[in-house]
MIVEX-773089 format. One record per residue (C-alpha): z negated, x, y negated. Coordinates in steps of 0.5 Angstrom, whole numbers. Layout:
BEGIN
ATOM    zz    xx    yy
ATOM     Z     X     Y
...
//
This chain:
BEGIN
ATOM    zz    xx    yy
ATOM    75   161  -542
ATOM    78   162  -549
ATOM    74   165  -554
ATOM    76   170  -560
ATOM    83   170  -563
ATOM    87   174  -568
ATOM    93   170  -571
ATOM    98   171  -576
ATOM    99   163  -578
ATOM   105   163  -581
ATOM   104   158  -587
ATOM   108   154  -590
ATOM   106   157  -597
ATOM    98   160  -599
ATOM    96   155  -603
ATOM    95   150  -597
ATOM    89   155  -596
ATOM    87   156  -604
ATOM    88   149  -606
ATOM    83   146  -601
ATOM    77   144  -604
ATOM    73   146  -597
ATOM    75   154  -597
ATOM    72   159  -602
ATOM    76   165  -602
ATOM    74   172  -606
ATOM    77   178  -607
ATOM    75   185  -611
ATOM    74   186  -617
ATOM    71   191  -622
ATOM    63   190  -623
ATOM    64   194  -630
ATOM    70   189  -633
ATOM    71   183  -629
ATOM    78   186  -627
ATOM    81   183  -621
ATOM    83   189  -617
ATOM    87   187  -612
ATOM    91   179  -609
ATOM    88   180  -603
ATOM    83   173  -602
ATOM    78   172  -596
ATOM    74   166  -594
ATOM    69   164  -587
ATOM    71   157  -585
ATOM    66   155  -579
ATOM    66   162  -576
ATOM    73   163  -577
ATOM    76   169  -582
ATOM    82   167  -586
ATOM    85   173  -591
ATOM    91   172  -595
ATOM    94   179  -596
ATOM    99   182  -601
ATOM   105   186  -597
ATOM   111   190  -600
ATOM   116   184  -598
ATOM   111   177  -598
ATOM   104   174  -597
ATOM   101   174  -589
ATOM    96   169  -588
ATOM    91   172  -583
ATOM    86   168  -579
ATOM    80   171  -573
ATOM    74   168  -570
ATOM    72   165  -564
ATOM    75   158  -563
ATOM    70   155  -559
ATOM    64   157  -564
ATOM    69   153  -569
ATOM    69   148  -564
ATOM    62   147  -564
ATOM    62   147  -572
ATOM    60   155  -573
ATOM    54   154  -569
ATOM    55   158  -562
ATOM    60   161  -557
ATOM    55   160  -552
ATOM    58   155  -548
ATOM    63   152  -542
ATOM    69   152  -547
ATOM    75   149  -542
ATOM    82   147  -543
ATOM    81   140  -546
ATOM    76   143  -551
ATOM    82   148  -554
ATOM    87   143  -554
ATOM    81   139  -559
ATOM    79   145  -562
ATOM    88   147  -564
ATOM    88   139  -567
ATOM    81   140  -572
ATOM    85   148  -573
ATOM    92   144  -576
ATOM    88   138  -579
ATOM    82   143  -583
ATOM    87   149  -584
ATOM    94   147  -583
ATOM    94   152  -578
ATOM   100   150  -573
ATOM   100   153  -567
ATOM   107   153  -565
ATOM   108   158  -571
ATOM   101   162  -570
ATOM   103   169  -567
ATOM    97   171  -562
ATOM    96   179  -565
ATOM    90   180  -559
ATOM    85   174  -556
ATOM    79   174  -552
ATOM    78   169  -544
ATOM    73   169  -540
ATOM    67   166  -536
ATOM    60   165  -537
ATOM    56   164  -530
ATOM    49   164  -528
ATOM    46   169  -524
ATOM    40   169  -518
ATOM    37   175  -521
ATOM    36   178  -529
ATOM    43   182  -532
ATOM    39   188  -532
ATOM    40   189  -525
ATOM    48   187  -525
ATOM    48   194  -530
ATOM    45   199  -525
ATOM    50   197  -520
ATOM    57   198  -524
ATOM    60   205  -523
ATOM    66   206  -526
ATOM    74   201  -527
ATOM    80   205  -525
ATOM    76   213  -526
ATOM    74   210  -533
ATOM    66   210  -535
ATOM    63   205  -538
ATOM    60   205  -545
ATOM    54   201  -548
ATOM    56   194  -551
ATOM    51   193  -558
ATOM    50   188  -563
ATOM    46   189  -569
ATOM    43   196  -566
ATOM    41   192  -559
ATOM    45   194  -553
ATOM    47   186  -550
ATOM    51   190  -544
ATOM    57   195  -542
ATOM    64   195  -544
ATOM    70   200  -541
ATOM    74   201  -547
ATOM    82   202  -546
ATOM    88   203  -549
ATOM    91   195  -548
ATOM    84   192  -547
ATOM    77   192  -546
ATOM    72   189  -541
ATOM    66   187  -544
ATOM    60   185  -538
ATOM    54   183  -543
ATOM    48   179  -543
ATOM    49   172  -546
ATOM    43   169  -548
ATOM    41   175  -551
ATOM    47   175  -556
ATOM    45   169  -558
ATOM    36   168  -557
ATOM    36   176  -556
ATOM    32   176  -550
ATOM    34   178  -543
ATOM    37   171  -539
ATOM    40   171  -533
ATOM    46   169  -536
ATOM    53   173  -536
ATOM    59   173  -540
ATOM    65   177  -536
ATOM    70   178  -542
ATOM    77   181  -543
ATOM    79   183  -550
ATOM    86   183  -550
ATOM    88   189  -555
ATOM    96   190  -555
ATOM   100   183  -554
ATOM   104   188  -549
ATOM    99   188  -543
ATOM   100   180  -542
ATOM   108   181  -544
ATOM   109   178  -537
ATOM   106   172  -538
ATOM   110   170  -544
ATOM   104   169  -550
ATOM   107   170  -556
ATOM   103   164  -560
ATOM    97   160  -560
ATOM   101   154  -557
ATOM   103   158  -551
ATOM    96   158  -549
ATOM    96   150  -548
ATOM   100   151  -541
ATOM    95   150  -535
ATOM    98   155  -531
ATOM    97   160  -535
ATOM    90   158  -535
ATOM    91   160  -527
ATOM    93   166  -529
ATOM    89   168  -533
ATOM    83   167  -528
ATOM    87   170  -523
ATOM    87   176  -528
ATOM    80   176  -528
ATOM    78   176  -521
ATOM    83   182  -521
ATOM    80   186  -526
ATOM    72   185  -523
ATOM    75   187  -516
ATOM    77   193  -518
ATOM    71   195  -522
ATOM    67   200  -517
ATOM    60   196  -516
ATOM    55   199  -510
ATOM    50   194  -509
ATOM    43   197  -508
ATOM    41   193  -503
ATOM    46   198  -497
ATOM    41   199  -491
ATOM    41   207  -493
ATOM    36   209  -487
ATOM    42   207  -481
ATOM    47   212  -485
ATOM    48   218  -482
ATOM    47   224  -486
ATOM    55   225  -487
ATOM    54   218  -490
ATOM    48   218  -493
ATOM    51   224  -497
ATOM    57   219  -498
ATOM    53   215  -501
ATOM    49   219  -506
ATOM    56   222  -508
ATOM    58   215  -509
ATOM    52   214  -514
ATOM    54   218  -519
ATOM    58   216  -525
ATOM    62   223  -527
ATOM    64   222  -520
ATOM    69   216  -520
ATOM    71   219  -527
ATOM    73   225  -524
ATOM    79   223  -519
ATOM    86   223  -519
ATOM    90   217  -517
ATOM    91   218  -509
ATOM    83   221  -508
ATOM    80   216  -512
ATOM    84   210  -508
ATOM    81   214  -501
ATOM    75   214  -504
ATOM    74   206  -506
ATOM    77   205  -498
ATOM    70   211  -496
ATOM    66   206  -500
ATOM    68   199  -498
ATOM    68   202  -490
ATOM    60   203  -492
ATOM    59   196  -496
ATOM    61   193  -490
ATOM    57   197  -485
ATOM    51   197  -488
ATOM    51   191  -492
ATOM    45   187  -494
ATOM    43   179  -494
ATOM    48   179  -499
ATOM    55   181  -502
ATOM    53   180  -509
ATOM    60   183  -512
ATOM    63   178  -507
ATOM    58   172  -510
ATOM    59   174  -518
ATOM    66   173  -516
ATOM    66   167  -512
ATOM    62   164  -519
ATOM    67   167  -523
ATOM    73   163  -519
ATOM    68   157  -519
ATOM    68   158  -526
ATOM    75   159  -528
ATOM    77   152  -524
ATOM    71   148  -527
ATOM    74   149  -534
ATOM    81   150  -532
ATOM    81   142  -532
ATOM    84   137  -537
ATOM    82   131  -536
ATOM    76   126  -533
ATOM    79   125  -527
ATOM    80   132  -526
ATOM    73   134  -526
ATOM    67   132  -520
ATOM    69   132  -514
ATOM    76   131  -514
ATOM    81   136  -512
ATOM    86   139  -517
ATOM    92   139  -514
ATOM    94   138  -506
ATOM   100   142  -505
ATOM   106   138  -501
ATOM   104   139  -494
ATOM   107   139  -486
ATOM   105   135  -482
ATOM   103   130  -486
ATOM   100   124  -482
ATOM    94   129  -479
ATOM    92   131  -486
ATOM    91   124  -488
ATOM    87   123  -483
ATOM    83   129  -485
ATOM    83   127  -492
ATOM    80   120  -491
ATOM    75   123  -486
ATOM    72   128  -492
ATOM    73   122  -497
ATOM    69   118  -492
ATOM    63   123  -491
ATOM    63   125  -498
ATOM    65   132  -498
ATOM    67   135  -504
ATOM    73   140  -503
ATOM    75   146  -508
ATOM    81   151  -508
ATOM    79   157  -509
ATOM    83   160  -515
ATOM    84   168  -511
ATOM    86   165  -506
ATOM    92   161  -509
ATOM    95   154  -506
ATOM   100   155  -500
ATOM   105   151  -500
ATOM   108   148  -493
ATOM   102   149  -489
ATOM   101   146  -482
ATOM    94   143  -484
ATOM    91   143  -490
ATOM    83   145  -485
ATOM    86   153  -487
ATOM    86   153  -493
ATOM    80   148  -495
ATOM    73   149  -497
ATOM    68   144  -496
ATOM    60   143  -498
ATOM    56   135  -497
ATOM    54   133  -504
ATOM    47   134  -503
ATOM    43   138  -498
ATOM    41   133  -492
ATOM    43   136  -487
ATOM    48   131  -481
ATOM    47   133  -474
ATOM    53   129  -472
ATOM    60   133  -476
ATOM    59   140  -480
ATOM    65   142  -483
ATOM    66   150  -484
ATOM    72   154  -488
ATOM    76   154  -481
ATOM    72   153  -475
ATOM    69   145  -473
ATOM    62   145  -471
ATOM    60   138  -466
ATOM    54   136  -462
ATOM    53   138  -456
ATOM    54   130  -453
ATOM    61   131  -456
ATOM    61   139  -453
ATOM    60   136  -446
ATOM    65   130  -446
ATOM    71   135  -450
ATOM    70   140  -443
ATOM    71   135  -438
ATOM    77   133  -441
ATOM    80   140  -442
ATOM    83   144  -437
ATOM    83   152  -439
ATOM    88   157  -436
ATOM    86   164  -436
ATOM    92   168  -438
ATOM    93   176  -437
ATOM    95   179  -444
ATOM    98   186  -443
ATOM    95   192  -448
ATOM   101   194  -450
ATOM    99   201  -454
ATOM   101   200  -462
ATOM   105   207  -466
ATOM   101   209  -471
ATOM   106   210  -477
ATOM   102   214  -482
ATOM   105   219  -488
ATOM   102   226  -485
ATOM   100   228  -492
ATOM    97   222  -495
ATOM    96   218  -489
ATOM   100   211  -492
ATOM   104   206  -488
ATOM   111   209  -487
ATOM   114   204  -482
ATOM   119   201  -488
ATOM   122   209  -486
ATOM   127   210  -481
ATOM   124   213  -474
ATOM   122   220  -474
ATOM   119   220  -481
ATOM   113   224  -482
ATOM   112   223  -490
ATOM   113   218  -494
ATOM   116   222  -499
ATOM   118   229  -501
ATOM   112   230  -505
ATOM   108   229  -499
ATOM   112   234  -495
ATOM   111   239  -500
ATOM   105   238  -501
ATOM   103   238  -493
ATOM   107   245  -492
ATOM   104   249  -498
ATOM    98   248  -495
ATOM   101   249  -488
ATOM   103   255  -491
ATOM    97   257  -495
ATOM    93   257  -488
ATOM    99   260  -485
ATOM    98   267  -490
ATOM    90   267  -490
ATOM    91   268  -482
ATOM    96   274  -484
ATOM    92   276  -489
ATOM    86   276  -485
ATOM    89   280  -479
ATOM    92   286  -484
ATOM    86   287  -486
ATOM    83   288  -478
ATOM    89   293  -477
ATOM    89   297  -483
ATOM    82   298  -482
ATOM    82   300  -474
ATOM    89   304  -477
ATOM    86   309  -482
ATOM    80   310  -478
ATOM    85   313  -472
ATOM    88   316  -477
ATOM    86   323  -476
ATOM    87   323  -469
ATOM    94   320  -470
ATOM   101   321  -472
ATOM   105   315  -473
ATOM   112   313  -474
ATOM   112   309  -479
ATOM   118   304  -483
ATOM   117   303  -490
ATOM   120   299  -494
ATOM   120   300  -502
ATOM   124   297  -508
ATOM   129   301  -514
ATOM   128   300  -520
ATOM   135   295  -520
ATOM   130   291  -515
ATOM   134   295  -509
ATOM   130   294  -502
ATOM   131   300  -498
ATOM   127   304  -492
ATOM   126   309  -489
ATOM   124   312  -483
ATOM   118   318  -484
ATOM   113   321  -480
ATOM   106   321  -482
ATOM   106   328  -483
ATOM   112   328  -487
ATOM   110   322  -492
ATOM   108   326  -499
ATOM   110   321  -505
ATOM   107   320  -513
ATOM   103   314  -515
ATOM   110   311  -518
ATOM   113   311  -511
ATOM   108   308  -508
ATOM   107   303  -512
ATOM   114   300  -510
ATOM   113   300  -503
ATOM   112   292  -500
ATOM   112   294  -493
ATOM   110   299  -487
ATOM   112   298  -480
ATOM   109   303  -475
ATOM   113   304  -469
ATOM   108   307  -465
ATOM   107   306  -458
ATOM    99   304  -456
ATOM    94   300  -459
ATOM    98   299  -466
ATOM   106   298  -463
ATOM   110   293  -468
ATOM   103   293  -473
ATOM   106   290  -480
ATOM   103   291  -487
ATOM   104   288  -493
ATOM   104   288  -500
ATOM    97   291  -502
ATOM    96   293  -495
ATOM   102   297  -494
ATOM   101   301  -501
ATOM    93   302  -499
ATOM    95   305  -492
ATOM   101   310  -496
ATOM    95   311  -501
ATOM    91   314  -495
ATOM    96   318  -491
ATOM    98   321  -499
ATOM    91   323  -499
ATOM    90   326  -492
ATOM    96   330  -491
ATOM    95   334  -499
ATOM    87   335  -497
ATOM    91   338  -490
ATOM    95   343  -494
ATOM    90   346  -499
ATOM    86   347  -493
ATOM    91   351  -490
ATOM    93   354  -496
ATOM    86   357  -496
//
């Protein structure tokens, strides 16, 4: 689970690095003098880095590496490193290098899994689209590409090819990784220091962390049945494709669109869920190493919880026990205390892959022969009863569409930026359609124009951002171009075709614009 570690050890005094035999610490110096330029010292010690650094005030003994490579002797971090494998590594840490970990400060540490796929890595790549509207760069070590990682700020994802770090060839063995770069995102959790990993619940935890992480991450297995989608789907789907696309969504279309895609995955899912069957591994995983002792591990649960009812679920447990059952929670799922019956919330698999005909236990429902069917209806008595529908009140934000039941009857939005939100665009649509039929009415205005004369209301701004209006005659009208500029209205009055026609803005100042032009061509024509 856990593997790279940075930690400020906290020695007593620098000399327990220095003065032992097993260290070899080398510092700059000046290849034409010889001069030891700085206090700064660095030594390697089984895949651990230790430096003693010199700051303003004091010495800071620092150490990084990876404790399950310190573990095997600086062979290989390619390995089940579980919890009882840390608190052995802590021990060898504090007697080879007097690192205590009480006193080690955590600076950043890296937990995850290595699981075993049913296919190579290389098709897992193609599948990952983006993390929280993040793209995803490429994973290299010494100029190889091993995988992706999605960098951030606080952490780091790294989904990489396992055997190919360590053989560098393509396997089909995937290390899923957390790098945890700012103590701060694993503040709730309480880890200062290298002991405070020792807890068990934390390793829980952090497992359920890891299943978070991999849920969100936006996965479209190629195996969806495109040929059944409609052609709004298929479009959909190939829009889901694209890369750029999930890194261009702000929160509330993001969201939206991840729900679009789960609603395709399962209409038109294959045989198989992989995203589903990874995480299963990864939950398999993290239970597997979670545990401390002999016992713990095989085919023995980890923990009962306290349950209702307990007389039933005795039996329950001595009927799997008999039958030899192997029974496991799973970790995204967590343990629910007061249960009525431990059935919902246990798994159960037979040891080996002989089928029994007689009892076959599933994760909710039990399946029994046809002889015990028979018998089990003869028994039973069934009464039909009528069940009423009764209708269900949507109570859905009108702008977003999120649950608002919480609010008080007669809620529309769930918040104000919502209801902005929904009435700018009501209004916007509102103004396009005034807009719209101005446009018609002054087109069929100035056509009639010359047949016409209007009584007309205009409206016009001062300069002091005074309104007035005044009632003219389309005959009567003759202003200057700087009048006409400020006129914000034109109401005509009318009888027929254009009674209580109004024009705005733009409109308002063309329609004046046109009455201007004809009325001075009407006098030059009579003066001539």
């Amino acid at each position: 689970m856990i593997d790279g570690v940075k930690l400020l050890c906290n020695l007593k005094s620098s000399n327990e690095w220095t003065d032992n035999k097993n260290l070899s610490f080398r510092s700059w110096t000046d290849t034409q003098t010889g001069e030891v330029t700085g206090n700064n010292r660095h030594a390697n010690a089984k895949g651990f880095h230790l430096s003693i650094i010199e700051g303003k005030k004091d010495l800071y003994c620092n150490a990084r590496g990876s404790l399950p490579v310190y573990f095997t002797g600086g062979e290989t971090n390619a390995i089940d490193y579980c919890f009882r494998d840390f608190l052995t590594t802590t021990q060898l840490l504090y007697d080879d290098l007097k690192i205590d970990s009480e006193k080690a400060v955590l600076r950043g540490f890296e937990f995850g899994v290595n699981i075993s796929l049913p296919f190579d890595t290389k098709k897992l790549y193609e599948c990952i689209k983006s993390y929280k509207m993040h793209s995803f760069g490429q994973y290299e070590e010494n100029g190889k590409r091993m995988g992706i990682v999605f960098d951030l700020q606080q952490y780091r994802i790294k989904i990489y090819d396992k055997e190919m770090q360590v053989t560098g060839s393509h396997s089909r063995l995937l290390r899923f990784e957390i790098g945890v770069k700012k103590m701060d995102w694993v503040k709730k959790l309480g880890i200062k220091t290298l002991a405070d990993l020792k807890n068990k619940t934390l390793w829980a935890e952090l497992s359920t962390i890891l299943l978070n992480v991999w849920n969100e991450i936006i996965f479209i297995d190629r195996s969806l049945q495109y040929r059944l989608m409609s052609n709004h789907q298929q479009k959909k789907y190939l829009r889901f494709l694209d890369v750029s696309y999930w890194c261009g969504l702000n929160k509330n279309t993001y969201y939206k669109a991840k729900n679009d895609l789960q609603k395709l995955q399962s209409l038109f899912n294959g045989k198989e869920n992989t995203k589903q069957l990874i995480a299963d591994l990864i939950a398999e995983k993290c239970q597997k190493l979670a545990t401390e002792t002999q016992q713990e591990t095989g085919d023995y649960l980890t923990e009962i919880p306290p349950c209702e009812n307990s007389s039933e679920n005795a039996e329950i447990l001595q009927r799997l026990k008999n039958e030899k059952w192997r029974l496991f929670n799973h970790l995204n799922k967590g343990i629910v205390r007061g249960i009525k019956s431990i059935e919902n919330n246990t798994h159960s698999y037979p040891l080996n892959n002989t089928k029994n005909t007689d009892v076959i236990l599933t994760s909710k429902n039990r399946k029994i022969s046809k002889h015990e069917e028979e018998n089990a209806r003869k028994n039973i008595t069934v009464k039909k009863i009528t069940v009423k529908k009764i209708a269900i009140k949507k109570s859905r934000c009108m702008s977003c569409k999120e649950s608002i039941r919480e609010k008080k009857a007669g809620a529309k939005f769930c918040s104000p930026k919502c209801k902005n939100q929904y009435n700018g665009k009501r209004r916007t649509r509102e103004n396009r359609r005034k807009r719209k039929k101005e446009i018609e009415n002054l087109s069929r205005i100035i056509k009639q124009l010359p047949k016409t004369d209007l009584s007309l209301i205009i409206v016009y701004q001062s300069p002091e951002r005074m309104l007035y209006a005044d009632r003219l005659k389309q005959s009567e009208i003759k202003a200057s171009s700087d009048w006409i500029r400020q006129v914000t209205k034109v109401v005509i009055e009318s009888k027929g075709v254009f009674k209580e026609t109004e024009l705005t803005t733009v409109r308002a100042k063309r329609l004046i614009k046109e009455i201007v032009k004809r009325n001075e061509a009407n006098v030059q024509g009579n003066d001539n």
